[in-house]
Structures are given as structure tokens and as C-alpha cells.
C-alpha positions as CSV (number, residue, x, y, z in Angstrom):
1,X,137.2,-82.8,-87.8
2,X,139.1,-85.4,-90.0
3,X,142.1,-86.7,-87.8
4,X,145.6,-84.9,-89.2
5,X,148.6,-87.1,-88.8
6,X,151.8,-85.7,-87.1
7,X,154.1,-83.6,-90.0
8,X,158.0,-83.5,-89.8
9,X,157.6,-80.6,-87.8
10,X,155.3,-81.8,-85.1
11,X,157.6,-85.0,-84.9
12,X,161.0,-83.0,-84.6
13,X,159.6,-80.7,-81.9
14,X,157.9,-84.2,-80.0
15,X,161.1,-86.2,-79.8
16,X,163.1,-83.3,-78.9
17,X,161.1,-82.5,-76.1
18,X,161.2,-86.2,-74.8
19,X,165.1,-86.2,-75.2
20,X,165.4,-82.3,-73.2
21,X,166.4,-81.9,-70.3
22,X,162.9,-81.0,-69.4
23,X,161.9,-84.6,-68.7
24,X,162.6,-87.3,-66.2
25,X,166.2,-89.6,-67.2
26,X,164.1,-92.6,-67.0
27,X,161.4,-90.9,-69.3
28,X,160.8,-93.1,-72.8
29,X,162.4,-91.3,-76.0
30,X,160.3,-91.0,-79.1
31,X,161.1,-94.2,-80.6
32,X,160.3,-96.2,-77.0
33,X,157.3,-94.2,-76.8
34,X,156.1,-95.0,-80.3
35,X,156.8,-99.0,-79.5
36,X,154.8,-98.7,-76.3
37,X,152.1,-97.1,-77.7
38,X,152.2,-99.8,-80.4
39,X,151.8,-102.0,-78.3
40,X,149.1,-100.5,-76.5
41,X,147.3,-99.4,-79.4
42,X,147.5,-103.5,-80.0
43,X,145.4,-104.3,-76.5
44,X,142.5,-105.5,-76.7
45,X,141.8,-102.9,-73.9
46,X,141.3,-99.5,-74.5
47,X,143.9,-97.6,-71.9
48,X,143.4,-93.8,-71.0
49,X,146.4,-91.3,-71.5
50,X,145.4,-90.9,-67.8
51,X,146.9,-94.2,-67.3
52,X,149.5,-94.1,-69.8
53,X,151.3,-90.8,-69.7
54,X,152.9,-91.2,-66.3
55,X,154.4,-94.6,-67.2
56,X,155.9,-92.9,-70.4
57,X,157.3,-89.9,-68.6
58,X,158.2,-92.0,-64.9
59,X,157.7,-88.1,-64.0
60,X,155.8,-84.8,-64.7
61,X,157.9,-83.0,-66.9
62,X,158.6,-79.6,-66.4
63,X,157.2,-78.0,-69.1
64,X,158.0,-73.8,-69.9
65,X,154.5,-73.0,-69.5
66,X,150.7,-74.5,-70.3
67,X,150.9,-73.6,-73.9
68,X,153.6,-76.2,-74.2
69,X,152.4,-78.7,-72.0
70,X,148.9,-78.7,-74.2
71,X,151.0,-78.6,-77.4
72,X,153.3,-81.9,-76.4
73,X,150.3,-83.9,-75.2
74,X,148.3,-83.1,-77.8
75,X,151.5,-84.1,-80.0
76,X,151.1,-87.5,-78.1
77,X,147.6,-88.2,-78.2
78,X,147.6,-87.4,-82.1
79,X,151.0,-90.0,-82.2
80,X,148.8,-92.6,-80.6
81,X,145.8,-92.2,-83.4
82,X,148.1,-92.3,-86.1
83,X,149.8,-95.8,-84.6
84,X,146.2,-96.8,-84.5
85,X,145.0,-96.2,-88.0
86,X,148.5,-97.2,-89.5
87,X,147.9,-100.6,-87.9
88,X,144.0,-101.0,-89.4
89,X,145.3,-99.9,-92.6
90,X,146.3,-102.4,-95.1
91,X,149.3,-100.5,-96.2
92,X,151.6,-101.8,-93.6
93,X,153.1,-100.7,-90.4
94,X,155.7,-98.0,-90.3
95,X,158.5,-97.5,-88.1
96,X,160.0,-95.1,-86.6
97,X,163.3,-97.0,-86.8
98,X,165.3,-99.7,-88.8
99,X,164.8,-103.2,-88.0
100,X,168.3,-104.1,-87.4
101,X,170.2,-105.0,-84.5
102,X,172.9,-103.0,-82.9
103,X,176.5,-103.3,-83.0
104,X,177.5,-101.8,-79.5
105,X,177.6,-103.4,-76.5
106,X,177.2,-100.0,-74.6
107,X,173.8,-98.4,-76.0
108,X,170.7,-99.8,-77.2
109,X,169.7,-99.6,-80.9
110,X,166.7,-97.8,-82.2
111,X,165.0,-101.4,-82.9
112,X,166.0,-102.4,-79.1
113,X,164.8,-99.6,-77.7
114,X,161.3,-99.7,-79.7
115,X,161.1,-103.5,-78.5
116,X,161.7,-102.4,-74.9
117,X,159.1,-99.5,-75.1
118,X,156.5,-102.7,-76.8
119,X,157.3,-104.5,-74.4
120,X,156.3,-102.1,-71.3
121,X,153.2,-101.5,-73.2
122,X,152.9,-105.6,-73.1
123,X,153.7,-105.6,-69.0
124,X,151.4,-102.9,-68.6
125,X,148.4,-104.9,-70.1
126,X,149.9,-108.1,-69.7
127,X,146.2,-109.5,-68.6
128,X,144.2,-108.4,-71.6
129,X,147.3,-110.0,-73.6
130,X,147.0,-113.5,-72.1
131,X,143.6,-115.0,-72.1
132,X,143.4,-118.6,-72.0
133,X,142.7,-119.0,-75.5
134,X,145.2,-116.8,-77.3
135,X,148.2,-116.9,-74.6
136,X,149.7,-119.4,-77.3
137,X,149.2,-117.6,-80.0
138,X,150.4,-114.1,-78.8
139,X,153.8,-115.8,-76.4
140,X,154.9,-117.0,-80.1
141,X,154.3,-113.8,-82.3
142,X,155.6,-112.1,-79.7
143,X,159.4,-114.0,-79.5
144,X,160.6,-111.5,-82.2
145,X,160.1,-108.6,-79.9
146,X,161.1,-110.2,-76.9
147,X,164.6,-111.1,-78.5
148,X,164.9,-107.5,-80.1
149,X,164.5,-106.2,-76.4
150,X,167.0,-108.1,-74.8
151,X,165.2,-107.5,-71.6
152,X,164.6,-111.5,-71.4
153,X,167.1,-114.2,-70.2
154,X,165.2,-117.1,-70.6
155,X,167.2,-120.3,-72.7
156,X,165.0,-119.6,-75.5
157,X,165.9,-115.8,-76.4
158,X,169.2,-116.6,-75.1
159,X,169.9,-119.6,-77.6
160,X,168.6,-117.3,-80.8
161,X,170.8,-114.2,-79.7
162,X,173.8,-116.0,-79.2
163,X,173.1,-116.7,-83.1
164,X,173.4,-113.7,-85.4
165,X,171.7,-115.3,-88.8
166,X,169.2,-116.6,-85.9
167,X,168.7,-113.3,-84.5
168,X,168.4,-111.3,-87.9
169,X,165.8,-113.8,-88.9
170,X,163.9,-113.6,-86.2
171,X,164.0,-109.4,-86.0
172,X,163.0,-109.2,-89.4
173,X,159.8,-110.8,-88.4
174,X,158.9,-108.0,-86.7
175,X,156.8,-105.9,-89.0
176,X,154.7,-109.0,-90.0
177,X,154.2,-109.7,-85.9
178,X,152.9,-106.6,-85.0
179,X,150.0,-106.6,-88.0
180,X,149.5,-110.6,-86.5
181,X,148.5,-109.9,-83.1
182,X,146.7,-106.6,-83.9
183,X,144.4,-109.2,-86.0
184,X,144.8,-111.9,-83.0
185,X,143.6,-109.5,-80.6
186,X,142.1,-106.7,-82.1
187,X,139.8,-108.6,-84.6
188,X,137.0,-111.0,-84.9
189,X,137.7,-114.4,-85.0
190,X,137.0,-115.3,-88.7
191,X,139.9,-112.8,-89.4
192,X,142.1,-113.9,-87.6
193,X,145.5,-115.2,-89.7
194,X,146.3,-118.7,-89.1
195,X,148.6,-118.9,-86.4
196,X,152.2,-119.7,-88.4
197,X,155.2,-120.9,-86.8
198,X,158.0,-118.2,-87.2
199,X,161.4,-119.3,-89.1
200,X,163.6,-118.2,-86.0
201,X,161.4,-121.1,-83.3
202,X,161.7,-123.2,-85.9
203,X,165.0,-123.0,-86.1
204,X,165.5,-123.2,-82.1
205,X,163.4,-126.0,-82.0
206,X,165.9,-128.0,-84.3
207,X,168.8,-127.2,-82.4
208,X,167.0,-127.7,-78.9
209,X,167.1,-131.3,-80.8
210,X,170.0,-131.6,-81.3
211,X,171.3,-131.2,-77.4
């Protein structure tokens, strides 16, 4: 049977089960979820739901009976295959959110909280991301996401988010990242894309010079 992606429906009855009251506090929402499963649709190793479902949910849920714990992992596992055949498609990557930053220092954007959930898919796997020959690579394409996440202190992130025109740059990157490193680590070599410096480091690196 042909894969069917997830309708408006099945989405609205997926992320509000993973914003109920059913769930664990710490438990991803629907856009975290879709970034981690991004990102581990993006490893170069193939995870089992065995593996991943209990980081998504930090806890079983408690679901009203078997029909709907089938139904809402089903939803997931069918959420996962469509991230996977959006990102070998050539039409581009879709998000679940706008690529935009925040204005509130109290609550996390949609775009931060998809860049968080990448990321936890990125510690999750963080060996199959970092082999010797593509750690480069992948640490650069990945300073978009890192910054979007705010989860990372380091003088680099720090220096681009204290700059808004900096930051937006950078963020707007994003879409094009994800599509690079699927290619950098989910390819062959010969189709691979060139690795390109992004406009935000380049921008860092002129100011680190000018310290």
C-alpha cells in the first residue's frame, strides 16, 4: 500500500494529543517533535520508534484506551515517513512553523522550539553526525539551528544573537541547511553540495576581526 501522508485531520488530532493533559510536561509538542524527527530522519543511522518514542514523550502517556494509543503512534510513525520523503523530494522542505524568531523573552517561538527538538534529535545521534570526515561540514550547516535553539552559549552563537540582522540572516538559512546535510549525510559522495560558507559565519568571522 502506497504511503498516505498525514491530512489536516490527522495533524489536528496529533498535536492535540501531544499538548493534552494526557502526556508527560516535559513531553515534545508537535512542532518539537516534527524538528526532532527531522533531524533524525537526517541520520545517517536508521533509529527505531523503539528508541525514539520514549525520548519524545520523557513518559508513557496515558492514553484512554488501546484504540487510541494505536491511532497516535501510527499518527507518528506516518509523520516520520512524510518528513522522510519531503526531505528526498526536490520540492523543498516544509515546516511546520515560520522561520522567524520570537519576540518574548518568556516562551519559545515555534522556530525555537523546532530547533530545540532538531537538536535532541542531533544529541541523540550525535556519533553518526560527527565522523572525522564530515564533522566540519555538518558543525557549520548546523550553526543556523544551533542559534535558533538558543540552547548554546558558546561566543560564537552568542556574538550572532546579540545581533538581530545577524540572527535573521542566519535563521533564514535554515530551510536551505536542512536539505544540505540530508545530502551531506544521507547521500553519496558525488552528490554531495559543495560545502558553502553561510552569510551569518561570515559575518562573525569579520567582526571576530575586528576585536
Amino acid at each position: 500500500m502506497a504511503h498516505q501522508p498525514l491530512d489536516d485531520l490527522e495533524l489536528d488530532t496529533l498535536e492535540n494529543f501531544l499538548d493534552s493533559d494526557q502526556v508527560h510536561e516535559e513531553c515534545q509538542n508537535f512542532v518539537m517533535a516534527h524538528g526532532f524527527l527531522t533531524a533524525l530522519a537526517i541520520c545517517p543511522s536508521d533509529i527505531s520508534e523503539e528508541a525514539w518514542l520514549p525520548v519524545m514523550f520523557e513518559d508513557t502517556p496515558t492514553f484512554s484506551s488501546e484504540k487510541e494509543e494505536k491511532q497516535i503512534l501510527q499518527l507518528l510513525s506516518r509523520l516520520f515517513v512524510d518528513i522522510q520523503k519531503e526531505l528526498e523530494s526536490e520540492e523543498g522542505f516544509m515546516f511546520p512553523c515560520d522561520i522567524e524568531m520570537g519576540t518574548s523573552d518568556d516562551e519559545l517561538s515555534e522556530l525555537q522550539e523546532w530547533a530545540t527538538g532538531f537538536m535532541e534529535g542531533v544529541f541523540m545521534t550525535e556519533k553518526d553526525w560527527f565522523e572525522s570526515e564530515k564533522e566540519e561540514v555538518v558543525a557549520e550547516l548546523l550553526l543556523p539551528v544551533m542559534v535558533a535553539s538558543d540552547l548554546f552559549d558558546d561566543q560564537e552563537v552568542k556574538q550572532i544573537r546579540s545581533s538581530e540582522k545577524l540572527t535573521n540572516s542566519c535563521i533564514a538559512q535554515i530551510p536551505e541547511v536542512v536539505t544540505d546535510l540530508f545530502l551531506v549525510l544521507r547521500t553519496e559522495p558525488e552528490k554531495r553540495p559543495f560545502p558553502k560558507q553561510n552569510n551569518a559565519k561570515k559575518n562573525t568571522n569579520k567582526k571576530h576581526k575586528r576585536k
